[in-house]
C-alpha positions as CSV (number, residue, x, y, z in Angstrom):
1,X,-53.5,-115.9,-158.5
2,X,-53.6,-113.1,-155.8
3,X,-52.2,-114.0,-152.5
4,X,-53.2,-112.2,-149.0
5,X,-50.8,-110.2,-147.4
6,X,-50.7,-113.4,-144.3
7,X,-50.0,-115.3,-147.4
8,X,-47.3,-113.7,-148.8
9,X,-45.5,-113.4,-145.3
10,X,-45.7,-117.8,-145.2
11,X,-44.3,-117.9,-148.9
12,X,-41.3,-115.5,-148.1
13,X,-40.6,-116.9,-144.7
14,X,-40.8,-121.2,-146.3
15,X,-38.3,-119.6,-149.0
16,X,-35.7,-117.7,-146.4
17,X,-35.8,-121.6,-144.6
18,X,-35.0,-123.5,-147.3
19,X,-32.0,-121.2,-148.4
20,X,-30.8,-121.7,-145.0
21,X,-31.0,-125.3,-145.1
22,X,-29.2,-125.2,-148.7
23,X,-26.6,-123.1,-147.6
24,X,-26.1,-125.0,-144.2
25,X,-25.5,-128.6,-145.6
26,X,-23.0,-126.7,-148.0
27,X,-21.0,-125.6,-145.2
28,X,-18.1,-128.3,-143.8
29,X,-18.7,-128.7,-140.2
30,X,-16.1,-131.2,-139.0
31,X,-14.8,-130.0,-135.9
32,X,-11.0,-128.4,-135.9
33,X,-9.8,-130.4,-133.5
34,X,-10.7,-133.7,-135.6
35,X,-8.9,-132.0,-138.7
36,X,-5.7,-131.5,-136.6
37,X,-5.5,-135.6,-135.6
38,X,-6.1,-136.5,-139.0
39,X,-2.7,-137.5,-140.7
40,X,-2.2,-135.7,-144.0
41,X,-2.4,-137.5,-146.6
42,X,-0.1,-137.8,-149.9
43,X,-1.7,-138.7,-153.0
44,X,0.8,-139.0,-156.3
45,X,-1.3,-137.7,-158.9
46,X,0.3,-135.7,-162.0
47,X,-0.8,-132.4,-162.1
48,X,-1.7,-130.3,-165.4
49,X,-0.9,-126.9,-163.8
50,X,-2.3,-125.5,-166.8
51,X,-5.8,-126.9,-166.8
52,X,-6.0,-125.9,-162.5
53,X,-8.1,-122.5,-163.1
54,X,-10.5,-124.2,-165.6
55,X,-11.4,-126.5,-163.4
56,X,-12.0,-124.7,-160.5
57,X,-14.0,-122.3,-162.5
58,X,-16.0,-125.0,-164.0
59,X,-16.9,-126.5,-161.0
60,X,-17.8,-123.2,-159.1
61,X,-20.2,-122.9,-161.9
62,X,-21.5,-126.6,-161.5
63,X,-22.1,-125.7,-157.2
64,X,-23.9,-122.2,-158.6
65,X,-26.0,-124.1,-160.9
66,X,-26.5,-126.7,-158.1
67,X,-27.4,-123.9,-155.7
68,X,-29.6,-122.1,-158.0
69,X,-31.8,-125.1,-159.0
70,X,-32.1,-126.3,-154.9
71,X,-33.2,-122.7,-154.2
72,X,-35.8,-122.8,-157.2
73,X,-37.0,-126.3,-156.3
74,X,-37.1,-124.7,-152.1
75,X,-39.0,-122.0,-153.5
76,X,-41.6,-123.9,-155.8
77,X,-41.9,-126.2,-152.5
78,X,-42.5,-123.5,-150.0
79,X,-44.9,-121.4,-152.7
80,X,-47.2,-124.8,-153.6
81,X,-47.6,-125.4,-149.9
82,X,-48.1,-121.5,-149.0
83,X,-50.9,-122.2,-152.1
84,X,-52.4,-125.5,-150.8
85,X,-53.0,-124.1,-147.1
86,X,-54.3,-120.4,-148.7
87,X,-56.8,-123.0,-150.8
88,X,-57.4,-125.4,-148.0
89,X,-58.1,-121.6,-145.6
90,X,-59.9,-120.4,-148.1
91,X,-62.2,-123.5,-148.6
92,X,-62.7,-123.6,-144.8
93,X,-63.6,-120.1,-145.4
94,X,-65.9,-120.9,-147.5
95,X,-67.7,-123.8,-145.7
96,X,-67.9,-121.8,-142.4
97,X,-69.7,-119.0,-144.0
98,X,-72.1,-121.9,-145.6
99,X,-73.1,-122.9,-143.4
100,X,-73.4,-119.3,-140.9
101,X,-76.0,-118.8,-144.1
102,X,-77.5,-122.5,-143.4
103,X,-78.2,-121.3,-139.9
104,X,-79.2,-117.9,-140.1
105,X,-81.7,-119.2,-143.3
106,X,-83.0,-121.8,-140.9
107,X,-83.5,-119.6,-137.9
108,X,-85.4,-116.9,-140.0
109,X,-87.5,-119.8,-141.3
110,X,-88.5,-120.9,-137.9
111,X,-89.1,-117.5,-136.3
112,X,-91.1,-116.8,-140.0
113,X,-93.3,-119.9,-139.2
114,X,-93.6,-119.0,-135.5
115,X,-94.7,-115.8,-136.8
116,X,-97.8,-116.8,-139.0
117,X,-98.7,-119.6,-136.4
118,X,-99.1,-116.6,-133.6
119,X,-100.9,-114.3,-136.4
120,X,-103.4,-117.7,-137.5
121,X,-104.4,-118.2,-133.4
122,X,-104.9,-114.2,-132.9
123,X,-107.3,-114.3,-136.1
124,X,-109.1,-117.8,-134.8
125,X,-109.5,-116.0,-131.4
126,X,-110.8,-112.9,-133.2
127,X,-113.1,-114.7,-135.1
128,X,-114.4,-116.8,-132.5
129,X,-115.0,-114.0,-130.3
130,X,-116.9,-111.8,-132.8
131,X,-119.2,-114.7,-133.6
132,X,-120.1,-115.0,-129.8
133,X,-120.7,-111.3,-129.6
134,X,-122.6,-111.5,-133.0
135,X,-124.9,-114.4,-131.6
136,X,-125.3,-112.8,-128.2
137,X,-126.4,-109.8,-129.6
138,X,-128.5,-111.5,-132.3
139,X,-130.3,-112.9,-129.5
140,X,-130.5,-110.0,-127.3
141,X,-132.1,-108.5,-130.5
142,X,-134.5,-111.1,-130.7
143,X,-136.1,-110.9,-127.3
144,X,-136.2,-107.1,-127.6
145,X,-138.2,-108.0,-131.4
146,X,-140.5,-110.0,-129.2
147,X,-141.0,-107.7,-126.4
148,X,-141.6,-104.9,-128.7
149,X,-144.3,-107.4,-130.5
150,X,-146.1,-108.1,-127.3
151,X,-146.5,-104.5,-126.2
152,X,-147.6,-103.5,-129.5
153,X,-150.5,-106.6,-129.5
154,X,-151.4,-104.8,-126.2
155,X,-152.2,-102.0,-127.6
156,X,-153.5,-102.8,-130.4
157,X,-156.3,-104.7,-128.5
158,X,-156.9,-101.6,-126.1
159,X,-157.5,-99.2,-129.2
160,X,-159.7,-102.1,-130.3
161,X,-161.8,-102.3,-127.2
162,X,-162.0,-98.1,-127.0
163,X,-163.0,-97.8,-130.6
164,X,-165.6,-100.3,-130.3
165,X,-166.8,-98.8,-127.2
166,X,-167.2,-94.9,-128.5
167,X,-169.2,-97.0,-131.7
168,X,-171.3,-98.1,-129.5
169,X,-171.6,-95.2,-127.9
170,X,-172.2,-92.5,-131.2
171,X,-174.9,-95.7,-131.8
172,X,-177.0,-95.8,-129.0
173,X,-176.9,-91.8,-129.1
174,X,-178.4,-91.5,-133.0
175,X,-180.5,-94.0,-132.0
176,X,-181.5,-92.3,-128.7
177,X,-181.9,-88.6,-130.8
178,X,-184.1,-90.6,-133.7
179,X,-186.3,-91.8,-131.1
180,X,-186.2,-88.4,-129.4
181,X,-187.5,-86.7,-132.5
182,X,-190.5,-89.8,-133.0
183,X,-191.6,-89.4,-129.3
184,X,-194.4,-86.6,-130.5
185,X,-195.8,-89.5,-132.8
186,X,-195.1,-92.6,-130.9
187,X,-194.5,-90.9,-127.4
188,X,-195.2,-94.9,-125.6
189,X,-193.5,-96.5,-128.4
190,X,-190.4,-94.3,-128.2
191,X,-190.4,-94.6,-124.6
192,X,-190.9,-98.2,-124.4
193,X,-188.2,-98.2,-126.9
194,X,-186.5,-96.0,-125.4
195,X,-186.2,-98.0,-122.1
196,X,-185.6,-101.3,-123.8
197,X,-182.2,-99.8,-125.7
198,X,-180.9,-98.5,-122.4
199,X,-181.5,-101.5,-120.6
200,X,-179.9,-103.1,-123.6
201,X,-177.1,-100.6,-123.4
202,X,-176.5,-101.5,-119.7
203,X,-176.4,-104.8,-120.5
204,X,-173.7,-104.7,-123.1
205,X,-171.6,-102.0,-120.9
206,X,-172.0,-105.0,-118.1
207,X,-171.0,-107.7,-120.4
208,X,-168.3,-105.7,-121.7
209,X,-167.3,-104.9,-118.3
210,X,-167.6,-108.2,-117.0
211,X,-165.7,-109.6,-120.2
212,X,-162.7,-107.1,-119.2
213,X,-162.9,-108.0,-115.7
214,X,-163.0,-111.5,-117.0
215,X,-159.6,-111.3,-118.8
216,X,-158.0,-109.6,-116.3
217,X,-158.9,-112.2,-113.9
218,X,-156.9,-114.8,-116.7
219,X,-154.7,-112.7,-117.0
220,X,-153.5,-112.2,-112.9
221,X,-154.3,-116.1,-112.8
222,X,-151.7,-116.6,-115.5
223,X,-149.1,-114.5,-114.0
224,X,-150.2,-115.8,-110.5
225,X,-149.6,-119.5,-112.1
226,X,-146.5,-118.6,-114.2
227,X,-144.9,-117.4,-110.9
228,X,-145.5,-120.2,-108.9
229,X,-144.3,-122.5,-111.6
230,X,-141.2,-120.6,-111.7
231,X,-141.0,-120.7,-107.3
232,X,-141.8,-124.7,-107.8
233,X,-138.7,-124.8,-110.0
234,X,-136.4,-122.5,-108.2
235,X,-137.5,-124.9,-105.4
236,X,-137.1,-127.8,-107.0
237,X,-133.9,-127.1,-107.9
238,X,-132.4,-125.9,-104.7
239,X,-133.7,-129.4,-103.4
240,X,-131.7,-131.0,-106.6
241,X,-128.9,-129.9,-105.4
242,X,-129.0,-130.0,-102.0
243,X,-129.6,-133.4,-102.4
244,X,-126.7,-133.5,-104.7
245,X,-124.3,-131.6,-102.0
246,X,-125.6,-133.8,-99.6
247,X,-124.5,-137.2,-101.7
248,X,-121.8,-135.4,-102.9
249,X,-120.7,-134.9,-99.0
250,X,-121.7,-138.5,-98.1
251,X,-119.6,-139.9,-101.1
252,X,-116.5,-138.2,-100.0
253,X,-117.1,-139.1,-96.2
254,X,-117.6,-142.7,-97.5
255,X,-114.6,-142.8,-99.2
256,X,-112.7,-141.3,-96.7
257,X,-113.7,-143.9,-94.0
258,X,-114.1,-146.7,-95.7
259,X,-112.1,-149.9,-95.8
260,X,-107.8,-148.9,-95.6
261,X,-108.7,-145.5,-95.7
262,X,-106.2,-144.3,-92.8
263,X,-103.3,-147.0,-94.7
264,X,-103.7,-145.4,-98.0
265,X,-101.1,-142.7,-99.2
266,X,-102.9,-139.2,-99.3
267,X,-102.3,-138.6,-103.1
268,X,-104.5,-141.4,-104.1
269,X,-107.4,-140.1,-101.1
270,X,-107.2,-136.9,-103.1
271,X,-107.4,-138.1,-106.6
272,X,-110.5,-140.1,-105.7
273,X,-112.1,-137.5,-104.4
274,X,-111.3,-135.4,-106.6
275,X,-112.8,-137.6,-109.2
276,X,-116.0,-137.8,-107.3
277,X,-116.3,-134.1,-107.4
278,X,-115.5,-134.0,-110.6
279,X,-118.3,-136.4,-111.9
280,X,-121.0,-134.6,-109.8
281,X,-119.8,-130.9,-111.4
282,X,-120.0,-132.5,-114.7
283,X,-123.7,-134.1,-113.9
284,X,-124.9,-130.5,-113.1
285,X,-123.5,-129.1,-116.6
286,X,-125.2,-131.6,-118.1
287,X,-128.5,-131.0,-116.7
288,X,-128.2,-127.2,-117.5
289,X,-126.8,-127.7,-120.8
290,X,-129.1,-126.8,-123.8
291,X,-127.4,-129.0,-126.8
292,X,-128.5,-128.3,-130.9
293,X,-128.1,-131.0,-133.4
294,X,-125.4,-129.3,-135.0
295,X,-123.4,-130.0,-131.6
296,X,-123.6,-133.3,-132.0
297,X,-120.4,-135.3,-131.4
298,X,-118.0,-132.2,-131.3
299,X,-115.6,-132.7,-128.3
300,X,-114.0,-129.7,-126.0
301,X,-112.1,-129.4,-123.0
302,X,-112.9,-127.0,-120.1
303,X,-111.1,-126.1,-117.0
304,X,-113.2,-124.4,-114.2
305,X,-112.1,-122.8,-111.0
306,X,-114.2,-122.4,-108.4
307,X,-113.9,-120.5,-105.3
308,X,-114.1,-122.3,-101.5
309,X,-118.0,-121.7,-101.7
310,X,-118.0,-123.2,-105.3
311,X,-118.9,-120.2,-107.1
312,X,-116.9,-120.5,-110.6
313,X,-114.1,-117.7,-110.5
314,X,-113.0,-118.9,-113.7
315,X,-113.0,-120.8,-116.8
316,X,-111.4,-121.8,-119.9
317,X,-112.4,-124.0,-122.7
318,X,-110.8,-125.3,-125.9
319,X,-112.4,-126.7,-129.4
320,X,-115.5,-126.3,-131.2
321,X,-116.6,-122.7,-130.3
322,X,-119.8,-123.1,-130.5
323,X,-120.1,-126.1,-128.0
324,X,-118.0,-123.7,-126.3
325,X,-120.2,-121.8,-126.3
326,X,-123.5,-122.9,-125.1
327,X,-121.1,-124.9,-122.3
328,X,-120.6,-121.1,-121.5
329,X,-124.2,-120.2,-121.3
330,X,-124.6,-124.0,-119.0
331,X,-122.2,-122.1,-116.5
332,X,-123.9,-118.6,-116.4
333,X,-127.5,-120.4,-115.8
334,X,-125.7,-122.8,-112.9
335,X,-123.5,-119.3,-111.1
336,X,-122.2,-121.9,-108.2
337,X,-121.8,-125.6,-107.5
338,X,-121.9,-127.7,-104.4
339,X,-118.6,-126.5,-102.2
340,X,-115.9,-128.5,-102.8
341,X,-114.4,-130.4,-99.9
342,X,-111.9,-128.6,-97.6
343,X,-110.1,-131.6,-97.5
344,X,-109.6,-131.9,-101.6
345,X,-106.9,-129.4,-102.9
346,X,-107.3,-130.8,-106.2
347,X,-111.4,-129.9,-106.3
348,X,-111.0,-126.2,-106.5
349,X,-109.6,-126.7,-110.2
350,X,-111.5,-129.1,-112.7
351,X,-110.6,-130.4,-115.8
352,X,-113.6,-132.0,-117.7
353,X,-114.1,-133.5,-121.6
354,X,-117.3,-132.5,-122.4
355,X,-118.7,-134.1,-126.0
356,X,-123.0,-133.5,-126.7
357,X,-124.7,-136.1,-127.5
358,X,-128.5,-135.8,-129.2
């Protein structure tokens, strides 16, 4: 097994200490002075002098061999603890840059996810705004198809009317030359003939004439009575909603001074009125709002802001975009509603639910 150079450095230092230890406890450390107050002692032993050097050699040898094995045992010690903290290093090693992976895995995940969530609402927006366009310019299409079809009926019945006209004219004058070239036979014939066919001819020319003048009169009375249906409405609906600021206005008052007005906190003075106006811009959408079948049931939620004159300065709505939409369309026919109250800070921004029912 390979060992780091830190490694290595641990290993020989643990073996240098447990050579010192060995070699200290080897060492006699009673102090001089205790040697010197110790009485000799005698022991009477017979002595071999001739088996003195054996002995001492033998047990040099026996303090070497004791030596050499504490040193080797020191040094397996100090090298399987140098090996269990590289392993136990290594394994934290290991584990840290786990779970560093773990993390950096988990954050690319997230920011991945984020990633196709922001690119999934761009393409819903992008859809949703190319169908508007393509419906508002379908439709824009279509009342151009229809103007185009109405000025072409025009003409079509004026060619009709000037064709028939120069027919009858080219007639009346081949009749007028045959009887021209008869008069030498049936001179008082052709003449009474004559005058009967241009009396005739004055009568069609004023019939004709008085049929034009006749559908031109329709025609100015149906323009005269299309405009005044559309001054009754533009008058009936300024009096809709005056009427509608006006109880809008006397709601609000009555809230305002009715019972424990002046004792209630202002936050709940704001949020009723605030409801009220609410509930009368919603009423107005309502009556403006043209809802298809296919609406039915399909819920959104619009925020409008409106300026101090309540003209809408802004607006935002969420869900179905169709019913979107056409709520859309409700707020471009209505332009402005009733002026909020100066007293309501809450009534310049409203938040409605709006779901079509059919």
């Amino acid at each position: 097994m390979k060992y780091s150079l830190t490694t290595s450095a641990v290993i020989a230092v643990l073996l240098h200490a447990a050579l010192f230890a060995v070699l200290f406890f080897n060492v006699d450390l009673t102090p001089e002075e205790t040697k010197q107050n110790e009485k000799p002692l005698i022991h009477a032993t017979m002595v071999d002098y001739n088996s003195l050097p054996a002995q001492k050699e033998a047990r040099r040898k026996a303090e070497l061999e004791a030596r050499r094995k504490a040193e080797a045992e020191a040094r397996r010690k100090a090298e399987a603890e140098a090996r269990k903290k590289a392993e136990a290093e290594a394994k934290k090693r290991a584990e840290a840059e786990a779970k560093r992976k773990a993390e950096e895995a988990r954050k690319q995940a997230e920011a991945e996810a984020k990633r196709k969530a922001e690119e999934a609402r761009k393409q819903a927006e992008a859809e949703a705004r190319k169908k508007a366009e393509d419906e508002a310019r379908a439709l824009a299409e279509r009342k151009a198809a229809e103007k185009a079809a109405q000025e072409e009926a025009r003409k079509q019945a004026e060619l009709a009317l000037k064709k028939a006209e120069e027919e009858a004219k080219k007639k009346a004058e081949a009749e007028a030359k045959k009887k021209a070239e008869e008069e030498a036979k049936k001179k008082a014939e052709a003449e009474a003939k004559k005058k009967a066919e241009e009396e005739a001819k004055k009568k069609a020319e004023a019939e004709a004439k008085k049929k034009a003048e006749e559908e031109a009169k329709k025609k100015a009375e149906a323009e005269a009575r299309k405009k005044a249906e559309a001054e009754a409405r533009r008058k009936a609906e300024e009096e809709a909603r005056r009427k509608r600021e006006q109880s809008l206005e006397d709601d609000i008052l009555g809230s305002l001074d009715g019972p424990g007005g002046s004792s209630q906190s202002g936050t709940n003075a704001q949020l009723e009125m605030a409801q009220r106006y609410g509930m009368t811009v919603k009423s107005i959408i309502e009556e403006a709002w043209h809802v298809e079948k296919a609406m039915n049931g399909k819920t959104v939620n619009i925020t409008i802001r409106l300026s101090e004159n309540g003209s809408i300065s802004g607006e935002n709505c969420t869900g179905d975009s169709r019913v979107c939409q056409s709520v859309r369309q409700a707020l471009d026919r209505i332009h402005a509603f009733p002026a909020p109250p100066k007293e309501c800070s809450d009534c310049r921004v409203i938040h409605l639910k709006m779901t079509p029912r059919i």
